[in-house]
N, C-alpha and C positions, 0 to 999 in steps of 0.2 A: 498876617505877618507871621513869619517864621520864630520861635521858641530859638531864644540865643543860649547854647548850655555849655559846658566845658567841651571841649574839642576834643578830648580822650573819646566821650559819650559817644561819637558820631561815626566812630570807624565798623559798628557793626551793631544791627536793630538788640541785640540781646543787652550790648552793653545802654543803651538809650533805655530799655526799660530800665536796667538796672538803675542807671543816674535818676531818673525822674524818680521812682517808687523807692527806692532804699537808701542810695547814695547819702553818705550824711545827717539820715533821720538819727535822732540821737535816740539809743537802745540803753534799757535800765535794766533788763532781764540779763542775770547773771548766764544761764545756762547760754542763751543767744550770743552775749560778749564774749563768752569763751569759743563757742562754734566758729564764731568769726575770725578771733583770734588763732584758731588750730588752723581755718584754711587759710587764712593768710602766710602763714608757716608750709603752708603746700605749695602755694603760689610764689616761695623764693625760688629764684633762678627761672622762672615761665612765665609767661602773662598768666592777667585777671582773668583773660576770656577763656582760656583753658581752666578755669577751677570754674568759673561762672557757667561753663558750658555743662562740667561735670560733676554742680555739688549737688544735684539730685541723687548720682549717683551716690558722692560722698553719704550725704544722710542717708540711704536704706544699708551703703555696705557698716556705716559707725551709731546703726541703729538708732536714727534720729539725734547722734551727737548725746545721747543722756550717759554723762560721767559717770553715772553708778554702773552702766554696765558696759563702757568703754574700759573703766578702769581694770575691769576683771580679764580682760583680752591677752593670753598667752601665745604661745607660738603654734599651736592650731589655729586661732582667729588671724596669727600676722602672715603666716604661710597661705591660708585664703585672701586674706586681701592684697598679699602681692601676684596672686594670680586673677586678680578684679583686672581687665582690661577699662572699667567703666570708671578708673582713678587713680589717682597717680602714685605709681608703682614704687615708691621710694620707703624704703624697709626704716632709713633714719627718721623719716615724717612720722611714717607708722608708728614707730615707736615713742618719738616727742608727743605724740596725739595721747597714746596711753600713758603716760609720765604725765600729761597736762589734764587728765582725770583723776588721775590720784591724787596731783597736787589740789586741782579745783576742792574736791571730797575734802582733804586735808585741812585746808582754810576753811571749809563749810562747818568741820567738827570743830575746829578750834572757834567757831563763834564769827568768823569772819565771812562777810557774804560777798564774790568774786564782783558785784556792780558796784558796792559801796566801796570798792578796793579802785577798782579801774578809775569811777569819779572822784575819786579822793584828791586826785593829782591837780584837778581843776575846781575843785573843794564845789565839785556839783556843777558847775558852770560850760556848757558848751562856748571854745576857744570862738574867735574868727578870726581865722588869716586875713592876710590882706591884697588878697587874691594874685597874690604867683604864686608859682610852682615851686616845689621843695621838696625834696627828699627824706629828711628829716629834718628833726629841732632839738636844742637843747632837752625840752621836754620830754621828747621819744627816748632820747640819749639816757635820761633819769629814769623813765617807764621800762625802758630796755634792761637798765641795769639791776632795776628791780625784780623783775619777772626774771629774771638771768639766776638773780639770787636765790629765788625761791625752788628753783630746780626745770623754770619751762627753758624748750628748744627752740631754734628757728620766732625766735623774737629780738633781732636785732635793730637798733634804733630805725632802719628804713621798713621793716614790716613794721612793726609798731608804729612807727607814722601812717601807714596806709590802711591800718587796722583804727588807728583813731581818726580818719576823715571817713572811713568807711562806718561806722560804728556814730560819728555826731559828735565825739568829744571833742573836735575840733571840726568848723564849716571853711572848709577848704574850696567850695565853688569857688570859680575864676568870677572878678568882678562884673561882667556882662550876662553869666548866667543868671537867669530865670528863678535857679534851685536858690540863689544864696539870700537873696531876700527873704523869701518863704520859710526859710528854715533859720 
C-alpha cells in the first residue's frame, strides 16, 4: 500500500524526502530555528524547492548558518555572495540574514535563548491543525509581529507560518497523511 502524505510532498522526489525526514519534526536547537527561519525569509516570492534544492549551498556560502560569524559579514562577504550563483542572489535577504545574527547573538547576550523564545508562543507545546491548508494564523500574525519588533526581515505572518509547520511548532500534515499521526 501506497504512503498517503500531503500532496505538496509528491510533485518532486527531493520534496518527499523532505516531508517524510524533516517536515514537521519539532526542532529545540536555537541555532537550527533560526537557520530555518533565515531560509524561509529567502524562500519569499519562490518556492520551497528552490531553497530546498539550494540550502546546501546556502550552509557553506553562510558558513554553516553560525550567528557569530554571519553576524560579522560586511560588504566584502555581501558582494561575494551576491555573486554565489549556488543562492539566491537577493542583496535585501543578504542582508536580513546578517541583521538576523546580530539580533539572534543580541537575545543570546541579554540571557535569552532564541528556542525558548520561538516555543514560548505555544508555552512548549507542538500546535495541530486540523488538517487544511492555511496560510497563516492569528498566531503567525503575533510571531510575525514580534520578530518584526525585534528588528528581523522577511518574517511576515505567511513565512512565519511555514517556518513554524516546517520547524514542528505547529503539525500541519493534511489529515490522510502518514506524517501527522507520527508526529
Amino acid at each position: 500500500m501506497t504512503k498517503q502524505r500531503c500532496k505538496w510532498s509528491e510533485r518532486d522526489p527531493m520534496e518527499t524526502v523532505y516531508h517524510d525526514e524533516e517536515w514537521g519534526v519539532p526542532v529545540h536547537d536555537g541555532r537550527m530555528l533560526w537557520e530555518c527561519l533565515m531560509l524561509e525569509g529567502f524562500q519569499a516570492g519562490l518556492s520551497w524547492t528552490i531553497i530546498l534544492r539550494k540550502r546546501e549551498n546556502f550552509r557553506e556560502a553562510f558558513l554553516g548558518f553560525d550567528p557569530k560569524k554571519v553576524a560579522k559579514f560586511g560588504e566584502r562577504e555581501i558582494e561575494i555572495l551576491l555573486a554565489n550563483p549556488g543562492i539566491v542572489r537577493s542583496r535585501a535577504k543578504i542582508e536580513a540574514t546578517i541583521k538576523g545574527a546580530q539580533i539572534y547573538l543580541d537575545m543570546q547576550k541579554k540571557g535569552e535563548d532564541f528556542a525558548d523564545f520561538c516555543w514560548s508562543f505555544t508555552k512548549g507545546k507542538v500546535l495541530r491543525g486540523d488538517g487544511t491548508v492555511v496560510a497563516e494564523t492569528e498566531l503567525s500574525k503575533t510571531i510575525s509581529k514580534e520578530l518584526k519588533r525585534r528588528g528581523f526581515k522577511f518574517v511576515g505572518p505567511s513565512i512565519t507560518y511555514a517556518w513554524m509547520q516546517a520547524v514542528g511548532i505547529v503539525n500541519d500534515h493534511v489529515a490522510h497523511c502518514y506524517r501527522r499521526k507520527q508526529l
